[in-house]
Phi, psi and omega in degrees: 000138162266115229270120198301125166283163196251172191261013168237350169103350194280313228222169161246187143246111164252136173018060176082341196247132193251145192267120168297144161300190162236180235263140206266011171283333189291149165309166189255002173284309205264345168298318190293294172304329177279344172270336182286304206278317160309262170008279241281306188310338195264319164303341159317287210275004166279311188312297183308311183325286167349296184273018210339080177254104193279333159310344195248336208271311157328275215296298171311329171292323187306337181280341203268303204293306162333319198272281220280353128357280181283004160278002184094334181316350193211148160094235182296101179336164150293312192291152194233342198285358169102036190261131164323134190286123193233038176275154184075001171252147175312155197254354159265004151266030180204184193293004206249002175305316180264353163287313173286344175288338187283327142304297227270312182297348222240000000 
């Protein structure tokens, strides 16, 4: 299932709460590679739990937050118009309120 974009493109929505896109400027060659390099980090830190190796687990989360950094998903906004960043908040707290009830009726 695909999880409802927000009409201006910033955000996705899981269970009400809403998630940053990455930033729709990369390229899709550069885009690709950092989600190929997120995928590798996140498999890091299943490896690392396993072995519970806190040091590797560290260093591998520290790569998971890098890729999505640089996918935009994390840090700096993308976006230029000064709109606040509302990752992770419901999305029925925020200016996006009445677009999800408006998903939620349909």
């Amino acid at each position: 299932m695909e999880h409802p974009v927000t009409p201006d493109g910033r955000y996705f929505v899981v269970r009400g709460r809403l998630w940053r896109r990455s930033d729709p400027s990369l390229s899709e060659e550069r885009r690709q590679a950092l989600v190929n390099e997120l995928m590798a980090a996140r498999r890091a830190v299943g490896v690392a739990k396993r072995a519970e190796d806190a040091d590797t687990l560290k260093a591998a989360r520290a790569a998971v937050n890098e890729a999505k950094t640089n996918l935009g998903e994390r840090g700096p906004v993308w976006w230029t118009d000064g709109a606040p960043d509302l990752n992770r908040h419901m999305a029925k707290n925020t200016p996006y309120a009445e677009w999800f009830a408006a998903l939620e009726e349909s």
